[in-house]
C-alpha positions in Angstrom: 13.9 11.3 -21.1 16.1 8.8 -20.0 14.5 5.3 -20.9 16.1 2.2 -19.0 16.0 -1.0 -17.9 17.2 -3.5 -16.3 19.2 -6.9 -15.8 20.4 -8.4 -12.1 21.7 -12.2 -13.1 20.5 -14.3 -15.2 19.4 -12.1 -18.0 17.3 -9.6 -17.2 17.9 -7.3 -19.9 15.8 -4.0 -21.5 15.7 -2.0 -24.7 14.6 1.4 -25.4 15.2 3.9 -27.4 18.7 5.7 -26.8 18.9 9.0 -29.1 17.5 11.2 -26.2 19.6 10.2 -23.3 21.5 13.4 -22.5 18.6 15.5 -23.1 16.8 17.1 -20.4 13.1 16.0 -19.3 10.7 17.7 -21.4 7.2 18.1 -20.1 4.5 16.5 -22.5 4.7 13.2 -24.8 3.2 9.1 -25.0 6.0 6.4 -24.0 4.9 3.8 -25.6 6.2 0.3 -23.7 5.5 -3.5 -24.0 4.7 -6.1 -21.7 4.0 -9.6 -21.8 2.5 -11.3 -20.8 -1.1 -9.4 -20.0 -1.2 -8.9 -16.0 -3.8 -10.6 -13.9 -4.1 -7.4 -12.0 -2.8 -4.1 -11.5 -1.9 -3.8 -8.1 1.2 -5.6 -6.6 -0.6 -6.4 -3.1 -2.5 -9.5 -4.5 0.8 -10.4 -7.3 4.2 -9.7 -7.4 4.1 -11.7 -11.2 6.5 -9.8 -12.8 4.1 -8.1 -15.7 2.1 -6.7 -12.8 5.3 -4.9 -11.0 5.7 -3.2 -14.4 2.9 -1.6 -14.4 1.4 -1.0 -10.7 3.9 1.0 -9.1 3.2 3.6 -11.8 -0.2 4.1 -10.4 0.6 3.2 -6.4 3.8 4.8 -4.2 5.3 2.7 -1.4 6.2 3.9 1.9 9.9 4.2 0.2 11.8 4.4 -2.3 15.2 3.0 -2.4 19.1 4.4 -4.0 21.4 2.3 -5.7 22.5 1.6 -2.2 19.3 0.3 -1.0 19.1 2.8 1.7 15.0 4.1 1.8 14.5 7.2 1.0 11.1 9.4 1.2 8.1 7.9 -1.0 4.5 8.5 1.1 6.7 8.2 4.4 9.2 11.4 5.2 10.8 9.5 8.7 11.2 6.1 10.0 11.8 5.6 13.9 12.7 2.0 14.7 12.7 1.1 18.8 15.9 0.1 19.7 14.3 -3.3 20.3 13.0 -3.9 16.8 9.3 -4.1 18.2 7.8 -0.9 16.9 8.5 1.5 14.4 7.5 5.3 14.3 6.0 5.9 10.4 5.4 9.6 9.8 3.5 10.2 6.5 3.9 13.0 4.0 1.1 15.9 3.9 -1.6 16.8 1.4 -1.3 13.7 -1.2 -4.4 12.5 -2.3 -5.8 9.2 -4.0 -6.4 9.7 -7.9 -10.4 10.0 -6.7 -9.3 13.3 -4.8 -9.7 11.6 -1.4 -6.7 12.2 1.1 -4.3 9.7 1.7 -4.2 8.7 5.9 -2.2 7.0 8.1 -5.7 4.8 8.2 -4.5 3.9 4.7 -1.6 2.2 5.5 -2.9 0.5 9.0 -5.6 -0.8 6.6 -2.9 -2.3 3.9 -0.4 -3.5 6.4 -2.8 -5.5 8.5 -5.6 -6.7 5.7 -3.8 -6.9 2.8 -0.8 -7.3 3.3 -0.4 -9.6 6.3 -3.2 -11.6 5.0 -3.4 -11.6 1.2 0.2 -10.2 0.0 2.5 -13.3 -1.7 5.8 -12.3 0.3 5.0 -9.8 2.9 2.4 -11.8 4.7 5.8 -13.9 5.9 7.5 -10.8 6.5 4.6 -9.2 8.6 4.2 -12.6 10.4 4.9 -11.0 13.7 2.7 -7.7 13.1 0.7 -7.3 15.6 -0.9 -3.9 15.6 -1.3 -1.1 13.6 -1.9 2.2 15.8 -2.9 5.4 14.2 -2.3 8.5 16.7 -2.8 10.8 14.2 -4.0 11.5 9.8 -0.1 10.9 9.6 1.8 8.9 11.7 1.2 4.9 11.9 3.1 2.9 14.8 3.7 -1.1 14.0 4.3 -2.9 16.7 5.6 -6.6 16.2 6.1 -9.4 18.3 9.4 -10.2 17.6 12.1 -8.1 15.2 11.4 -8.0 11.1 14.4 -6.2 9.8 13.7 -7.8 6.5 10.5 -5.6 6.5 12.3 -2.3 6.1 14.1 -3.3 2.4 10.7 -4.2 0.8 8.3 -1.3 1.3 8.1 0.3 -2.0 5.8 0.8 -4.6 7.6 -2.8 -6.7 6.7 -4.9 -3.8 4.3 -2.9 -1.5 1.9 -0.8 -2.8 -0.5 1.0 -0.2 -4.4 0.6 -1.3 -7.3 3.0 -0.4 -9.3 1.8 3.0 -12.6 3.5 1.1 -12.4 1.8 -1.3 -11.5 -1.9 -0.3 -12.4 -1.9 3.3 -15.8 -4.2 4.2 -15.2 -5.4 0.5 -14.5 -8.9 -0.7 -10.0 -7.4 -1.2 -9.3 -10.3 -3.2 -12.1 -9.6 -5.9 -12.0 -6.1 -5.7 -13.0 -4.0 -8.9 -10.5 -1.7 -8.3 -8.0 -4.3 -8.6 -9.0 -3.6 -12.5 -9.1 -0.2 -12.2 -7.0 1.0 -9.8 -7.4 4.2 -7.5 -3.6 5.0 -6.3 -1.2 8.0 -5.2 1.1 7.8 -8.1 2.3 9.9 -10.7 0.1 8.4 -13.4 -3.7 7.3 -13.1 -5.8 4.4 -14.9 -6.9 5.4 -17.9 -8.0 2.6 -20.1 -7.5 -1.2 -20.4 -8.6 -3.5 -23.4 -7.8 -7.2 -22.8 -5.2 -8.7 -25.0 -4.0 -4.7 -26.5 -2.9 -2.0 -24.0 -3.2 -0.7 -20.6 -3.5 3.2 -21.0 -2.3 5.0 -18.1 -3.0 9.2 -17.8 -0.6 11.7 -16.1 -1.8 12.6 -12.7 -1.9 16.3 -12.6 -2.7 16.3 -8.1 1.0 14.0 -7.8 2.4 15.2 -4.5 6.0 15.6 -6.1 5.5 18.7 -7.5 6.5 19.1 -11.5 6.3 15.1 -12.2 5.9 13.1 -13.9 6.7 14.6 -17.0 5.1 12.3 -19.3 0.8 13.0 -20.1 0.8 9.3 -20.7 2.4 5.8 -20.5 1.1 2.9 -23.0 1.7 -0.8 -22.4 1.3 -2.7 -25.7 0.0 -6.7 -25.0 2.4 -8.4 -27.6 3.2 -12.0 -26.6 5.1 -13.2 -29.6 9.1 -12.6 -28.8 10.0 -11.9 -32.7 7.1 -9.5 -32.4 8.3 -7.2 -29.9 11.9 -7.3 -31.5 10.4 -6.3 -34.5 8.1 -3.5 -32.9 11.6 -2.2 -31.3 13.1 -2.0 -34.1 10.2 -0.3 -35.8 10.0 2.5 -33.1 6.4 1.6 -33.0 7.2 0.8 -29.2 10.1 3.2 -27.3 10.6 0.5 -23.9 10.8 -3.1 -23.0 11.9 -4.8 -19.5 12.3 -8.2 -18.3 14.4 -9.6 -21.2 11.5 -8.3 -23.7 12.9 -10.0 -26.6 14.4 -13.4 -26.9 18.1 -13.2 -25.6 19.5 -14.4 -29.3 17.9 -10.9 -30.8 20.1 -8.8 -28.2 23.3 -8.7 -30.1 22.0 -7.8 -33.4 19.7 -4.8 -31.9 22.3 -3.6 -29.5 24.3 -2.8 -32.9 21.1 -0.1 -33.9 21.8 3.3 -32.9 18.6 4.4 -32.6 18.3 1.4 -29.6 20.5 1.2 -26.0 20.3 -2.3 -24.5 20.4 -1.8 -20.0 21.3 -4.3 -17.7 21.5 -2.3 -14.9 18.9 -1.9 -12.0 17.4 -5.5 -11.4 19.7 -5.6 -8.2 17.1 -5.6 -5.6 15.5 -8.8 -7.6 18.9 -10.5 -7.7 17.3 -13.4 -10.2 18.8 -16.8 -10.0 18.8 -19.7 -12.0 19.2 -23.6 -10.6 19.3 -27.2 -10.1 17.8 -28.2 -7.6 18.4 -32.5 -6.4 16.0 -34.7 -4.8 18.0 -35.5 -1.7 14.9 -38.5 -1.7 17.0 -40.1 -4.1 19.4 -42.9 -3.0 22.7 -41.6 -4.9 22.2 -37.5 -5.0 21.7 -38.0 -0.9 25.3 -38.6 -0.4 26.7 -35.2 -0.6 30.3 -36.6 -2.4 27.8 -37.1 -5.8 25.9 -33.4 -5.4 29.4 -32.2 -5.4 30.3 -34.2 -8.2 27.3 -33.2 -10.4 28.1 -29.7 -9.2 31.7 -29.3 -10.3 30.5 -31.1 -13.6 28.4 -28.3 -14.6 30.5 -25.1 -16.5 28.6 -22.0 -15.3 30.7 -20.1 -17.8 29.6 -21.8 -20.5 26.2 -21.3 -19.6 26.4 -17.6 -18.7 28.1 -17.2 -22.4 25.9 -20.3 -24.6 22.6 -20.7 -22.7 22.3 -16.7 -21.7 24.0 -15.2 -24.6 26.4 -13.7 -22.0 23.7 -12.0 -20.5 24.0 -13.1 -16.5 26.9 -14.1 -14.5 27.4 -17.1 -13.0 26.6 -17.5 -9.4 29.1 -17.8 -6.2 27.1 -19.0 -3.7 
């Protein structure tokens, strides 16, 4: 059981535990990981905060998934047809996969998400849907978008991180926003909602119905609430939790437990976030308006320094 995660620039940076790495999955076990802070939410149509994209894609699969290349690969969708105009695109869906309540998953499923969720309640796709104009559904497992003018942004953001797809029976006619199951969430992914107790864990269950057959390998998947910084470095180090992401200890603790053996520190795999730091100058203001000073102020700053001091060398600094 490979455990990892993940840093893009400036310091995203993840620990786990590193003794198993070249071992082959093993079917069975509890990962025990920790997040702060506590989600608002568990599904990543209403919040893309990034506690709740931790946790949500565990229980909901996006259209895609995508390699270290970002090219999409199959997730609920096998194909993607895209009209040579960039006005409609052909969706086909994958067969049998049901929702964790044993319903099937539909091509009405995701006509339902794309146009009254995430057009209208989702905090970055609603811009990227802004020319969506219809959802068609020929058939259980095919879904035609047509648009009113090209989105090619669309296609790099429909995975389970940024675009869950929720169950029409279950939120359709309903207030979305308020949901229950926004709580308790009914998905297609590999694990299921199990259990949640405010300010302690978020207990997730294997889902023995996943469509890829043989996963996940894990019965469950804990997410300990600890908000303190020293705390989670100290649980770490304890082994009493196996995974943090998102920098889950304060950048200053890295080096030391990096040294650990039982502990492998990852800054891979945040690429798709590609999380900046910076100034930003009120151009309002009568001497940062003439562009000679912004460069001034701008050449005055060592981003090395910075990457090193302020991030503990941790992020890189940024060329454009």
């Amino acid at each position: 059981m490979r455990r990892r995660s993940l840093l893009a620039a400036p310091a995203l940076v993840g620990l786990g535990a590193g003794r198993a790495l070249a071992q082959a999955p093993v079917r069975g076990g509890v990962l025990t990981s920790v997040i702060s802070p506590e989600p608002t939410v568990l599904t990543t149509a209403l919040s893309t905060a990034l506690a709740v994209t931790v946790v949500a894609p565990k229980m909901f699969d996006g259209l895609f998934v995508y390699d270290w290349d970002f090219r999409p690969q199959p997730g609920l969708a096998t194909s993607l047809e895209l009209a040579a105009d960039g006005l409609s695109a052909r969706i086909v869906l994958r067969n049998g996969v049901k929702w964790h309540d044993g319903k099937p998953f539909t091509s009405a499923d995701v006509a339902f998400t794309a146009t009254e969720v995430w057009r209208k309640l989702h905090p970055r796709l609603r811009g990227l849907l802004a020319n969506l104009e219809a959802a068609e559904t020929p058939d259980a497992t095919t879904v035609v978008l047509r648009f009113s003018k090209p989105s090619p942004a669309l296609w790099g953001n429909l995975m389970g991180y940024e675009a869950g797809v929720l169950p029409r029976h279950i939120y359709e006619g309903t207030d979305i926003a308020n949901n229950p199951a926004n709580l308790h969430p009914v998905g297609t992914g590999p694990f299921r909602f199990a259990e949640w107790s405010r300010g302690e864990f978020i207990a997730l269950e294997r889902n023995p119905d996943y469509w890829d057959a043989g996963r996940p390998h894990l019965d469950r998947v804990i997410f300990r609430v600890i908000p303190d910084g020293a705390a989670r470095s100290a649980a770490i180090e304890r082994g009493e939790v196996l995974l943090g992401t998102y920098n889950p200890v304060p950048l200053n603790d890295v080096a030391r437990l990096r040294t650990l053996p039982q502990l492998e520190v990852e800054t891979r795999g945040y690429e798709m976030a590609n999380d900046v730091g910076w100034i930003e100058l009120n151009l309002d203001n009568r001497y940062l308006s003439n562009v000679k000073v912004r460069q001034a102020v701008n050449m005055a700053f060592d981003r090395n320094f910075i990457a090193r001091n302020v991030w503990f060398g941790l992020a890189q600094p940024a060329v454009g």
